[in-house]
C-alpha positions, -999 to +999 in steps of 0.1 A: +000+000+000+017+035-010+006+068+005-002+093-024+020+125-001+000+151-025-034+140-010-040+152+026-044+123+048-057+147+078-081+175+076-086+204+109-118+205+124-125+239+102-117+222+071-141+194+079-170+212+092-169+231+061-164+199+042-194+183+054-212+215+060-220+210+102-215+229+133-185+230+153-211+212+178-221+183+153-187+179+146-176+171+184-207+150+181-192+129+153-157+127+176-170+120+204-193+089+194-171+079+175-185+084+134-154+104+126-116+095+140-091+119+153-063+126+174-046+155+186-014+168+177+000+190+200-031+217+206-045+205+173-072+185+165-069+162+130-094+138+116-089+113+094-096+116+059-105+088+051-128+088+085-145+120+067-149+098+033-166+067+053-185+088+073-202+103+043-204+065+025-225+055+054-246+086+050-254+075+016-258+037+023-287+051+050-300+078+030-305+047-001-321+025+024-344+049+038-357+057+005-359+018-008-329+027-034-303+003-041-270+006-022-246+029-035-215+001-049-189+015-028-162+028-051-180+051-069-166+081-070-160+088-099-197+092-108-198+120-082 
């Protein structure tokens, strides 16, 4: 597995509540029961990427079922 060093692996919580578009509070929300992962760094709080890309798969994968849709296949990005 090879890290691609041009992506960022870690957002701040500003980048990802505006990512995501929630509050500071929903944010802590998503930290604290666990939706989104994060560590701190010094002062500084970072959450995980790919935590933030999950999070919003399982969004979709609930938002599908709730409407009777078909699961979104994953990997589909591309189509996005």
């Amino acid at each position: 597995m090879s890290i691609a060093f041009d992506v960022p692996l870690v957002a701040s919580p500003k980048q990802t509540m505006k990512a995501i578009q929630v509050s500071r509070k929903k944010l802590y929300e998503l930290i604290n029961t666990g939706e989104l992962e994060s560590y701190t760094e010094g002062k500084s709080r970072r959450i995980l990427v790919k935590s933030i890309n999950e999070y919003i798969e399982r969004r979709l994968t609930a938002e599908a079922a709730r409407r009777g849709r078909a699961v979104p296949d994953g990997d589909n990005e591309s189509g996005r």
